[in-house]
Structures are given as C-alpha cells and as structure tokens.
BAFI-3210 file (N, C-alpha, C; in Angstrom, 3 decimals, decimal comma, padded with zeros to 6 digits):
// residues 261
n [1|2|3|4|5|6|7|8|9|10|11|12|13|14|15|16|17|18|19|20|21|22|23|24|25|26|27|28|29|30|31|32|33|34|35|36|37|38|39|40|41|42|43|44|45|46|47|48|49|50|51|52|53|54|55|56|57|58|59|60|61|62|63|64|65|66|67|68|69|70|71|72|73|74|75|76|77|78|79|80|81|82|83|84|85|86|87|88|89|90|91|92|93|94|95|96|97|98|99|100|101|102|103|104|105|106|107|108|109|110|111|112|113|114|115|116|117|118|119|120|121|122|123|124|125|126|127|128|129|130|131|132|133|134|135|136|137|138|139|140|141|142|143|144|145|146|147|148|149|150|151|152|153|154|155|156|157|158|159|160|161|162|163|164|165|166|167|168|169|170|171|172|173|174|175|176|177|178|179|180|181|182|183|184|185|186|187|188|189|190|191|192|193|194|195|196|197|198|199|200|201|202|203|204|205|206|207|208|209|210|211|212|213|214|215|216|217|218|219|220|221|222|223|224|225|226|227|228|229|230|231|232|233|234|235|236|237|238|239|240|241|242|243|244|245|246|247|248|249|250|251|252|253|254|255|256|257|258|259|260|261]
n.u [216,458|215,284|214,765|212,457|211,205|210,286|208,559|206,817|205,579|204,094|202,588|200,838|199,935|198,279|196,558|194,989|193,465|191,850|188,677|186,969|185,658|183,373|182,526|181,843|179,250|177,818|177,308|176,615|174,291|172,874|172,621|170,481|168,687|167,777|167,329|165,195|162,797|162,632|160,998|158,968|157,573|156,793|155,280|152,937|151,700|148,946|145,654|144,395|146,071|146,814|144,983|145,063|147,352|146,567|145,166|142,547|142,095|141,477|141,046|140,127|138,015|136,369|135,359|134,274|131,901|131,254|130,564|128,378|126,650|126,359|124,437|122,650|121,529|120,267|118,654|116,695|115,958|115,004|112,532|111,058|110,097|108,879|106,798|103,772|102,760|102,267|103,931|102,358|100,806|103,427|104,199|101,714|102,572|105,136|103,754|102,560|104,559|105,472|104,057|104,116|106,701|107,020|106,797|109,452|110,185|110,012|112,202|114,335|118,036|118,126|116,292|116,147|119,012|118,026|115,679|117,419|119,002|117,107|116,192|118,807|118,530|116,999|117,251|120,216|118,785|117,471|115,090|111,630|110,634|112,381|111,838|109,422|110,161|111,942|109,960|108,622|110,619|111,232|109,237|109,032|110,962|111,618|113,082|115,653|116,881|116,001|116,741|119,295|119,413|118,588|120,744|122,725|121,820|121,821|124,477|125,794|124,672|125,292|127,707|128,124|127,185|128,238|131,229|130,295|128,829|131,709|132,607|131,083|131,006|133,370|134,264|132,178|132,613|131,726|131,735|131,619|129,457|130,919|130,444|129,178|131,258|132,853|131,972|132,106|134,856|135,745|136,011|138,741|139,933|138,841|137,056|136,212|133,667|132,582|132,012|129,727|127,913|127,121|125,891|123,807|122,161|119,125|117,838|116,944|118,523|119,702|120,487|122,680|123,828|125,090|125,853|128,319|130,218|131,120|132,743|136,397|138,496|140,326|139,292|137,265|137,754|137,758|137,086|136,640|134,335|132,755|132,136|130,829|128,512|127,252|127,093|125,561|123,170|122,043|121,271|119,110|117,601|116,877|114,677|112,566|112,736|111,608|109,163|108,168|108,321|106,269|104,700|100,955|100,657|101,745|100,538|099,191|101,561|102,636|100,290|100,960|103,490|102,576|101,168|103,379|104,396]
n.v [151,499|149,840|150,317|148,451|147,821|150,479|151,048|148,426|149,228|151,444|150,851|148,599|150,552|152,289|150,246|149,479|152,464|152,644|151,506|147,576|146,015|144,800|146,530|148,687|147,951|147,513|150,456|151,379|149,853|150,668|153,392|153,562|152,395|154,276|156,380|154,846|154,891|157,612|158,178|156,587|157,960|160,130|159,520|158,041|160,310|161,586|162,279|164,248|165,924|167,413|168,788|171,013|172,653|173,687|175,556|175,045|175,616|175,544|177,621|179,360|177,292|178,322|181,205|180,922|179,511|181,145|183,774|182,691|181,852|184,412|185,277|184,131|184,351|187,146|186,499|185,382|186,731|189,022|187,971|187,065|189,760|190,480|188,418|188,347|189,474|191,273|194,275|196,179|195,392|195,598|198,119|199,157|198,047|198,875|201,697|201,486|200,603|202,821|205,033|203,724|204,250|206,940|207,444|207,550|209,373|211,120|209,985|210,756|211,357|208,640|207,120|208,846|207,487|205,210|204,898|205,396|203,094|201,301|202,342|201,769|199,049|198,308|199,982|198,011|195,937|196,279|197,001|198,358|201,666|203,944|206,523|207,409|206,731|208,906|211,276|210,385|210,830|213,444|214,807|213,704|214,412|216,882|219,332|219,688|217,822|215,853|215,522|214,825|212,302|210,744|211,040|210,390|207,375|206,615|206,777|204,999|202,583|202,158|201,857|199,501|198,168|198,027|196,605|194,426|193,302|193,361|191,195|189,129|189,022|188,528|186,217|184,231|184,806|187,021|189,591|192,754|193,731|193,696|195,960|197,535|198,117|199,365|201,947|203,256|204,159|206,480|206,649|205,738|208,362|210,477|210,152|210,988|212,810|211,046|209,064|210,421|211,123|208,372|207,661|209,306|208,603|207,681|204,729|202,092|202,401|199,935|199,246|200,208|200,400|197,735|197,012|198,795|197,715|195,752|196,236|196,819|197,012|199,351|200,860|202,024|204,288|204,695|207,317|209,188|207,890|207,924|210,910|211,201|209,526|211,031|213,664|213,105|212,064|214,469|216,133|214,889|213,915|216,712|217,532|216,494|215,947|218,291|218,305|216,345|217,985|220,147|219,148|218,787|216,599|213,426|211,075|212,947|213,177|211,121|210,208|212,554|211,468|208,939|209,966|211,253|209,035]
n.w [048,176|045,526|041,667|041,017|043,027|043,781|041,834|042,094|044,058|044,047|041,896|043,856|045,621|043,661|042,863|045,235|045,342|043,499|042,951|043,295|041,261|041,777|044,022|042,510|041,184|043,333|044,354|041,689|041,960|044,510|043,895|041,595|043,027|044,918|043,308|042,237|044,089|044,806|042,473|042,426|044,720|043,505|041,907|043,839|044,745|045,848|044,536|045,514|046,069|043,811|042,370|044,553|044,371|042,164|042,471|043,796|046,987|050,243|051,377|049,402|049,100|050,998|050,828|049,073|049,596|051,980|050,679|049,371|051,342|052,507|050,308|050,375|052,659|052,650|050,499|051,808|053,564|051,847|050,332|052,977|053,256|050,980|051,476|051,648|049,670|046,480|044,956|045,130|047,723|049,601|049,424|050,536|053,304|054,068|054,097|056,381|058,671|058,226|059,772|061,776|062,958|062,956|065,890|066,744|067,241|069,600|071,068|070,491|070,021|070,041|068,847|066,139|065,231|064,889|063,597|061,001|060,647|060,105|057,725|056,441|056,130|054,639|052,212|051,408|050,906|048,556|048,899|046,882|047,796|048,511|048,101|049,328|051,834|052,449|052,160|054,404|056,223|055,708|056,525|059,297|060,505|059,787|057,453|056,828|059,000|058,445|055,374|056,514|058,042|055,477|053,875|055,333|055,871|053,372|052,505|053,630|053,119|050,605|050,798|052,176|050,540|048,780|049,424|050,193|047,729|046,247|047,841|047,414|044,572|043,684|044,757|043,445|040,684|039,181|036,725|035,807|033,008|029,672|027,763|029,412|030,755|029,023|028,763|031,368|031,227|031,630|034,308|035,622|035,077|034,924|038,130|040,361|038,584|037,126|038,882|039,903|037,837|037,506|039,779|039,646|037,811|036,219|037,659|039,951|043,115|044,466|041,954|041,393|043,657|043,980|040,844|040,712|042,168|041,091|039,500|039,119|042,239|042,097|040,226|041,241|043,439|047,187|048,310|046,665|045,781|048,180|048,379|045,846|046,179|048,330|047,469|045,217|046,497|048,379|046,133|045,411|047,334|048,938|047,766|047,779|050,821|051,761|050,301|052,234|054,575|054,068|054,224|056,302|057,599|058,378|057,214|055,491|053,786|053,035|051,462|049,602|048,156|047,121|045,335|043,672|042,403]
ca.u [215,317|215,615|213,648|211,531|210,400|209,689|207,263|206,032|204,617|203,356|201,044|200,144|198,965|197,320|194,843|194,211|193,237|190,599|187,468|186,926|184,029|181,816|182,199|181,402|178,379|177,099|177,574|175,191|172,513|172,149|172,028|169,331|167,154|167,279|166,179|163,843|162,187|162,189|160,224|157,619|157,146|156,616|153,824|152,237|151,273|147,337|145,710|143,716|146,714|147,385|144,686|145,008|147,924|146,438|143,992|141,041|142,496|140,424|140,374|139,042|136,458|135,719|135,609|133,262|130,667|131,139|129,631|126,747|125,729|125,542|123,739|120,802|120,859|120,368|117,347|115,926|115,311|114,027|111,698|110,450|110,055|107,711|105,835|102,283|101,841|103,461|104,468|101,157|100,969|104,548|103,513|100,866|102,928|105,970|102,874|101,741|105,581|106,261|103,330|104,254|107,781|106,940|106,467|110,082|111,085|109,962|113,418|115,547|119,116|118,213|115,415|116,526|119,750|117,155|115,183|118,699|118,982|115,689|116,301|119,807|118,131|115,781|118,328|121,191|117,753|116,851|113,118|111,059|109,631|112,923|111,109|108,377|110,840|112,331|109,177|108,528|111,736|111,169|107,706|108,924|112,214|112,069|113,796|117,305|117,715|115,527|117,612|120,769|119,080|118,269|121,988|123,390|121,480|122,340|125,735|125,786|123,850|126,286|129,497|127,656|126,453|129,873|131,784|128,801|129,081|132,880|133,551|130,315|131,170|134,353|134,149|130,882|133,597|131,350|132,270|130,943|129,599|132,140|129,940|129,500|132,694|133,569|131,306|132,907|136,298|136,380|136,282|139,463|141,025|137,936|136,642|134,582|132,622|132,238|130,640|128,423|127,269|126,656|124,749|122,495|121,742|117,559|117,692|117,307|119,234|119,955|121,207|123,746|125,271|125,847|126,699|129,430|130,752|131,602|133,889|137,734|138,265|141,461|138,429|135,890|138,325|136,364|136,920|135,636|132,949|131,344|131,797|129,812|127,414|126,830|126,422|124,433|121,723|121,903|120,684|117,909|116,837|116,393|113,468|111,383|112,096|111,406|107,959|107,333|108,031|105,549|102,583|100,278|100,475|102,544|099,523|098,917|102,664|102,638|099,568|101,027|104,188|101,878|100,392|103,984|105,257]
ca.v [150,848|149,784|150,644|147,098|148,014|151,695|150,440|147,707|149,881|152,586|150,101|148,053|151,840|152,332|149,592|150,038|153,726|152,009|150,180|146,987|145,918|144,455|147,589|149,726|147,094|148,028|151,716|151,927|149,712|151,421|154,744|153,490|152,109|155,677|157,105|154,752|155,147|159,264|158,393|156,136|158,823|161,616|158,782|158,058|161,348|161,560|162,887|165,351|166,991|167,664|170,037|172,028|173,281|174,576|176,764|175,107|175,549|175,417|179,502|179,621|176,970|178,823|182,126|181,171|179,078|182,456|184,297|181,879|182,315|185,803|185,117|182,884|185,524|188,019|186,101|184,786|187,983|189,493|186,835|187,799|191,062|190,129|187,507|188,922|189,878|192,181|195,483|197,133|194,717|195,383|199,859|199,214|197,556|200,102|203,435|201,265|201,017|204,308|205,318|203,428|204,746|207,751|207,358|207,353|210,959|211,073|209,058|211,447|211,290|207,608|207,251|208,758|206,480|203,684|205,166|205,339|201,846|200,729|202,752|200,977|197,509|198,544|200,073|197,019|194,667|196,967|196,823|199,591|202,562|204,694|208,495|207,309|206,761|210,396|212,345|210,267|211,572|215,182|215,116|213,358|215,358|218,300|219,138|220,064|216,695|214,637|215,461|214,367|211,008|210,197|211,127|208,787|205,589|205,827|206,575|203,786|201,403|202,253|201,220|197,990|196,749|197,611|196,014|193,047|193,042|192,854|189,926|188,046|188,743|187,876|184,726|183,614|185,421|187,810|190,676|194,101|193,497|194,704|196,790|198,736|198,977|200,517|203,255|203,290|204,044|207,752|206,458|205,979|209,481|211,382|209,433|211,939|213,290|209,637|208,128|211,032|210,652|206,757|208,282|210,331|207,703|207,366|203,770|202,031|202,598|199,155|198,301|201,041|199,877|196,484|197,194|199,672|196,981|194,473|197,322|196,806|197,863|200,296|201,804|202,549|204,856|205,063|208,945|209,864|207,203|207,956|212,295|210,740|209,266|211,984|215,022|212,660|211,773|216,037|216,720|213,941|214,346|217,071|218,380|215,217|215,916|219,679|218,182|215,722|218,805|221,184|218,722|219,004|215,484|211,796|211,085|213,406|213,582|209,661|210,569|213,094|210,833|208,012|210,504|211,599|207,842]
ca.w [047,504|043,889|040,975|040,697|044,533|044,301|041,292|042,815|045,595|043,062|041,433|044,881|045,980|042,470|042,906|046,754|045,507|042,629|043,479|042,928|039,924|042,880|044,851|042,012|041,058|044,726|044,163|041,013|042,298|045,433|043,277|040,804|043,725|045,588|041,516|041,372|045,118|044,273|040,952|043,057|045,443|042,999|041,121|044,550|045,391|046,019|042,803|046,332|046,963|042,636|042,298|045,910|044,069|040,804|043,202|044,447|048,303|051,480|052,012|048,142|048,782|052,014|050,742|047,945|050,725|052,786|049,910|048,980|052,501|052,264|049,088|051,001|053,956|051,686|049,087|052,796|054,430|051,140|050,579|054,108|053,142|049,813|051,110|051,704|047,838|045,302|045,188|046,040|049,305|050,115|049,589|052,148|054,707|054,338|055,036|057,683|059,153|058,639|060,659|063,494|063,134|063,453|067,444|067,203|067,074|070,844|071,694|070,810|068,797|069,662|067,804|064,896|064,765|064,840|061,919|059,720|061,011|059,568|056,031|055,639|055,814|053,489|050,460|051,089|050,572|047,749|049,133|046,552|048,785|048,734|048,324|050,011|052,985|052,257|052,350|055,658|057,110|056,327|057,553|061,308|061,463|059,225|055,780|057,443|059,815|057,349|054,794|057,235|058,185|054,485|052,822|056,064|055,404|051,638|052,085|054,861|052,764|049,507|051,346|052,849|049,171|048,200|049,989|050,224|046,283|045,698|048,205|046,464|042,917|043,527|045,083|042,943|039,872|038,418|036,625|035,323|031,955|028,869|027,357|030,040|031,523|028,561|028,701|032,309|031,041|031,968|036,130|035,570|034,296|036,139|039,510|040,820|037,258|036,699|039,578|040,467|036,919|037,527|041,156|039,469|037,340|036,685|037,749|041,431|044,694|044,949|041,272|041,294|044,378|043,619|039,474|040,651|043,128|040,302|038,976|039,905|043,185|041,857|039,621|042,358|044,855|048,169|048,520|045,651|045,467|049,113|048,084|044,763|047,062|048,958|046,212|044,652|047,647|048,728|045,247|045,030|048,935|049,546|047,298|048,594|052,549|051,524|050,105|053,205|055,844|053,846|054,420|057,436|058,431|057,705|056,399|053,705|052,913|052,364|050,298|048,046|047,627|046,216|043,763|042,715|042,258]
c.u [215,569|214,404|212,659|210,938|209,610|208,768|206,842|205,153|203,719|201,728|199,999|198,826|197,886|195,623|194,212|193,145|191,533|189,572|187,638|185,668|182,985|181,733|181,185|179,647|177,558|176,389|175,971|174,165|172,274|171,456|171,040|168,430|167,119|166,434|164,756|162,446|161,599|160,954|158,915|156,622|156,226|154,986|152,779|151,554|149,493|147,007|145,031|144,801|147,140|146,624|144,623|145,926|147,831|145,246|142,581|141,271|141,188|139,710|139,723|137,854|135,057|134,989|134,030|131,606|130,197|130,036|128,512|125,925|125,429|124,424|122,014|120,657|119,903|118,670|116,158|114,755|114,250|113,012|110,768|109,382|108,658|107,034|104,649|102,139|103,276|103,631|103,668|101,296|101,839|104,408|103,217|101,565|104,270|104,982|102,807|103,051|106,007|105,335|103,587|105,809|108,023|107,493|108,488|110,938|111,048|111,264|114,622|116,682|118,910|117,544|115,514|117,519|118,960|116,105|116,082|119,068|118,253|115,897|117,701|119,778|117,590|116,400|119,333|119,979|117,162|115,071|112,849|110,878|110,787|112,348|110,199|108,964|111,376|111,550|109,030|109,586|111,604|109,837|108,129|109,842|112,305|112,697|114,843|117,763|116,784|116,096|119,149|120,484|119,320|119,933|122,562|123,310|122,047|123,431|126,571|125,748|124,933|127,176|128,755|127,510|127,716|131,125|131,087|129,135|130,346|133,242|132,190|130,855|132,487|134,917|133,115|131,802|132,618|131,566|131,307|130,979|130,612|131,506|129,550|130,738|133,023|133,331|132,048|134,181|136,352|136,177|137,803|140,288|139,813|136,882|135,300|133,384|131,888|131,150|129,786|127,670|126,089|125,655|123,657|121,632|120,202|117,591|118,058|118,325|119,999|120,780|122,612|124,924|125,757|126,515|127,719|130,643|131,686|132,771|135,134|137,819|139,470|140,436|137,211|136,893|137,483|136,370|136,069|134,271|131,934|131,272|130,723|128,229|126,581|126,192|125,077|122,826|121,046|120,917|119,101|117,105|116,132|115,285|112,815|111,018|111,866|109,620|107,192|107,239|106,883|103,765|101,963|100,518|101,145|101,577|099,207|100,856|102,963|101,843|100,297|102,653|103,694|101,562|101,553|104,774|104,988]
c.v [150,872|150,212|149,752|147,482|149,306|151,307|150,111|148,449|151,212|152,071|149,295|149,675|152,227|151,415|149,382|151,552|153,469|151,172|148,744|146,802|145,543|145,967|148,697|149,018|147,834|149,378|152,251|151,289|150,505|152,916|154,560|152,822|153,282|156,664|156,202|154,607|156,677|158,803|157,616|156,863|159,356|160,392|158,627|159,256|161,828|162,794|164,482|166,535|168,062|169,408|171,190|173,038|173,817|175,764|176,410|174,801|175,829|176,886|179,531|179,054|177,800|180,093|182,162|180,451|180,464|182,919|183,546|182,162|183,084|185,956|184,880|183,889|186,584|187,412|185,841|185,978|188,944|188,754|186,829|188,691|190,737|188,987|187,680|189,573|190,741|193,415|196,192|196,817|195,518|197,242|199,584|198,910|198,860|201,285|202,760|201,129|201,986|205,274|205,110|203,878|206,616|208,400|207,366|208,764|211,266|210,431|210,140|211,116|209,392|206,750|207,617|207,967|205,067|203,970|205,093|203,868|201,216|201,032|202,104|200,052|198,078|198,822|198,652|196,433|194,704|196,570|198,458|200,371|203,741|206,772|208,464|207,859|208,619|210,938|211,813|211,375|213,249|215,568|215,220|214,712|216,711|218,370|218,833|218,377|215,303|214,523|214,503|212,775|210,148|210,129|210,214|207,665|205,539|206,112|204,869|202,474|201,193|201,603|200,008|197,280|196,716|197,160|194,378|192,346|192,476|191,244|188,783|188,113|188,182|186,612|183,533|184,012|186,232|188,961|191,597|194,213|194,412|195,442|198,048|199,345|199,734|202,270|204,120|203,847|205,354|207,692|206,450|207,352|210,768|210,876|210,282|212,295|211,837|208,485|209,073|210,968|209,496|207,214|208,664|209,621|207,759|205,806|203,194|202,036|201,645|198,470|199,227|200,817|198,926|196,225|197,758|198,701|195,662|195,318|196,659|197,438|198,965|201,381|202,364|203,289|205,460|206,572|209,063|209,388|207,945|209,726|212,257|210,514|210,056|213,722|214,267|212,980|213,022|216,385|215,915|213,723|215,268|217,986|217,463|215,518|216,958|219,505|217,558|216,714|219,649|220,314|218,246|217,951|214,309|211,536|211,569|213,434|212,183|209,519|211,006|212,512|209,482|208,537|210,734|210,345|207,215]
c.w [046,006|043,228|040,801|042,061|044,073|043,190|041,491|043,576|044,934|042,497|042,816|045,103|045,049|042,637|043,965|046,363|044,460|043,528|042,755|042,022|040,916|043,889|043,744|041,511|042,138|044,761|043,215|041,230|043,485|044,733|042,461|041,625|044,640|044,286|042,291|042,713|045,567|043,522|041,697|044,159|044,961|042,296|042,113|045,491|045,249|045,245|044,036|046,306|045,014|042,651|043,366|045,169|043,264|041,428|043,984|046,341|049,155|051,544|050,892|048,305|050,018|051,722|049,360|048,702|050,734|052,224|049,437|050,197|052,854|051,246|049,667|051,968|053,701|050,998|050,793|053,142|052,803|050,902|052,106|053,919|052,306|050,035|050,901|050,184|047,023|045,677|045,874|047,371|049,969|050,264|050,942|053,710|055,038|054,870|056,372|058,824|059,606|059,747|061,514|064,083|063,301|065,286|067,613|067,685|068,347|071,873|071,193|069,452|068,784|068,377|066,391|064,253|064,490|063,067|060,725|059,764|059,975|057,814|055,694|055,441|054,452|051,817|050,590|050,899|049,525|047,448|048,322|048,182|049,471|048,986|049,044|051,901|053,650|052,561|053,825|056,878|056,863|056,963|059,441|061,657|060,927|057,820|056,129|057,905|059,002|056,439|054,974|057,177|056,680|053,882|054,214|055,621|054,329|051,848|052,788|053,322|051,348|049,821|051,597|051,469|048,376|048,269|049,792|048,698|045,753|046,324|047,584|045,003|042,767|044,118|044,100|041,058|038,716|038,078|035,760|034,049|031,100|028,236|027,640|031,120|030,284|028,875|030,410|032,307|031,996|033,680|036,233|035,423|035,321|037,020|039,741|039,364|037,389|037,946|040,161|039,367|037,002|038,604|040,544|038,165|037,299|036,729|039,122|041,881|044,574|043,703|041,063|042,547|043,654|042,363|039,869|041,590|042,415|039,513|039,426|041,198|043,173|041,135|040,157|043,531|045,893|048,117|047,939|045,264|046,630|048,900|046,803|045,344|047,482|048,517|045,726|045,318|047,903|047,439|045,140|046,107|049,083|049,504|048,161|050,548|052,186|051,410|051,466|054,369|055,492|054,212|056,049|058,603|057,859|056,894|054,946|052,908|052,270|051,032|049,095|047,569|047,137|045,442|042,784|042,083|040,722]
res [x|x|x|x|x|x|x|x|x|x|x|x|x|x|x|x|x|x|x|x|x|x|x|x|x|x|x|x|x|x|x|x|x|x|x|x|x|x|x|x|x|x|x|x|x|x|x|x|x|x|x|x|x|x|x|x|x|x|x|x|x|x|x|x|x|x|x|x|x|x|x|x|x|x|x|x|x|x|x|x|x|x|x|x|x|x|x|x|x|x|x|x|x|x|x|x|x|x|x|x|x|x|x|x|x|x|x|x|x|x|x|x|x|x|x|x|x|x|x|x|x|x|x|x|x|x|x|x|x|x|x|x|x|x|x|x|x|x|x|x|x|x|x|x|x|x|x|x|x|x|x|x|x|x|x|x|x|x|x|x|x|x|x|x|x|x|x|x|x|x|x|x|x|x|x|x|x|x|x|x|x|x|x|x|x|x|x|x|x|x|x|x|x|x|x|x|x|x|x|x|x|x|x|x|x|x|x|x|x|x|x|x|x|x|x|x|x|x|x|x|x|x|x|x|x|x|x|x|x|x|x|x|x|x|x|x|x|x|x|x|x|x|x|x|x|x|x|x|x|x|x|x|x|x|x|x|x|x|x|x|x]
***
C-alpha cells in the first residue's frame, strides 16, 4: 500500500468518525427542547403543592383542628357547668352535689374511684369549689383516705391539663409569657425547688396547670413535676380534710368551709 492510499483511508475514517452539521443541528435541538420541557414543568407546578412544602401540611392543619376541638369541648362543657348563674349559683349546686355524693362511700373502693373521677373533671374544667371539695372528702372518708382521694385527682387532673395544654398551645402556638419565663429560669438548674415553688403558688388549681404546660417540655421534667405536685397537694390537703373529718356532719363541714372561703 502506498503512502497516497494509507492517507486516503486515514482521512475517509476521520470524517466517518465526525458528525455531520445536520446531525449535530439535530443533537442541540433535541437537547434544548428536553431544557426547555424541564423548565415548563418546574413553572407548571400547582402554586397548592408550593406552600405544603414551606409547612402548612395536612398533619399540621390536622393537629391544629384537633386542638380547637378540644378547645370547644372544653368552653362547651364549662359553659354547662355555669349556666344557671354566677359563682354563688354555681357554690349552691356543687353543696347540693356533694350531698348527694356523699351516698357514695356505701360502694366501696368503687365509689370512691368515682368520687376522684368527679373531682378530676372538676380541676381539668377549673370549676371554683376546690377546698370546698376537700373538706367534703375528709368529712365522707376521713382525714387519712380523704387526704389520698384529694392528692390523686390533683395529681391526675395536673398531668391531664398538662399534657391537654402542651398539645393546644402548641398547635394554637402559644407560649409562656417572657417575663415570666424568666423568673422561671431556675426550673432549669433546680426542677424540683422550682416547680413546688410554682405549686404552692397562692393562685388557682387550674391556672397553674395550664401556665406550667406552655413551658418547654425539656423544662417541665415529669418526675419532678408530678413529686412537685404531690408535696405540694399533701401540704395544702391535708389541714382542710383534717378540718372536714373534725365536723359532726357534711353539713356543718360544708358550712364552716363557706365561712373560711
């Protein structure tokens, strides 16, 4: 083979190995109509699906219903509770309850679970007539197991509004004013000092659950909250059932817990 051949066949192979200008023509329009069928995608994407992804998802909107409907369960049943008048009214109908609850001590350990029953509606609903309730219970059952009944329900009723509280405030996104979380700080560094403090609190049953509930839940540790709970209630119980066992009758012990109110 001469040298004019073995060239020849060098370059033939050369431009077999190249495209031709219409092939390569082909080449970039197909590639700028796959761009530009991406780019119409990414524009036609339903503006519904834009914000799902910045957070307002189904379980969030569910989660925040959830809690409204605890909310209305919650305003319903109290609203129940206070319809017949104001506070005085709402007194009268609690003596006249506790009277008929009485009849229950005749039932046994059942009976009294039904009375702790009755007092844990009553604090998660934060219906007034907490000591009232107390002297009741040491009158029916005694100081000792009136005492027991009374530090149950509230520890009961504590965990329920606190629990109740965090998944409302935090769906509804309310938080534990800054003024007094500060004062709050030392829950952190001492748990126990700190929420038996907040316990012994002079201010209702019912706003101390639910304020302590808007807390962090890393800054409320259950141990130490429901042993908080529970020192607390022992100390603030059990003069009151002490007072309702010393009096003759439900009657007068209802009495002399209206005189001390």
């Amino acid at each position: 083979m001469t040298k004019k051949q073995a060239g020849g066949d060098k370059e033939s192979r050369a431009r077999a190995s190249t495209p031709e200008p219409k092939e390569r023509k082909k080449e970039q329009l197909s590639s700028e109509a796959k761009d530009a069928g991406a780019s119409n995608q990414q524009q036609n994407e339903s503006p519904a699906e834009k914000p799902a992804a910045k957070g307002n998802s189904p379980s969030k909107l569910s989660k925040k219903y959830g809690a409204l409907a605890v909310g209305a369960v919650l305003a319903v049943a109290a609203a129940y509770v206070y319809k017949d008048g104001g506070k005085q009214e709402l007194m009268r109908n609690t003596r006249d309850t506790l009277l008929s609850l009485q009849s229950l001590r005749d039932y046994g350990p059942l009976g009294f679970a039904a009375f702790v029953m009755v007092f844990v509606f009553q604090l998660t609903l934060c219906i007034p007539g907490t000591m009232v309730v107390d002297v009741a219970l040491g009158n029916i059952y005694g100081a000792v197991l009136g005492t027991l009944a009374s530090v149950i329900a509230k520890t009961i009723s504590a965990l329920l509004s606190l629990f109740l509280g965090r998944y409302v405030g935090k769906a509804m996104g309310l938080e534990f004013p800054e003024m007094l979380r500060e004062r709050m700080g030392a829950v952190k560094t001492h748990p126990l000092k700190a929420l038996l403090l907040a316990r012994l609190a002079p201010i209702s049953t019912g706003v101390k659950n639910y304020a302590l509930a808007l807390l962090p839940s890393e800054d409320v540790p259950l141990g130490p909250y429901v042993v908080a709970v529970v020192l607390a209630n022992l100390a603030v119980t059990t003069g009151v059932c002490i007072l309702g066992a010393g009096a003759d009758s439900l009657v007068d012990a209802l009495d002399q817990a209206s005189s001390h109110r």
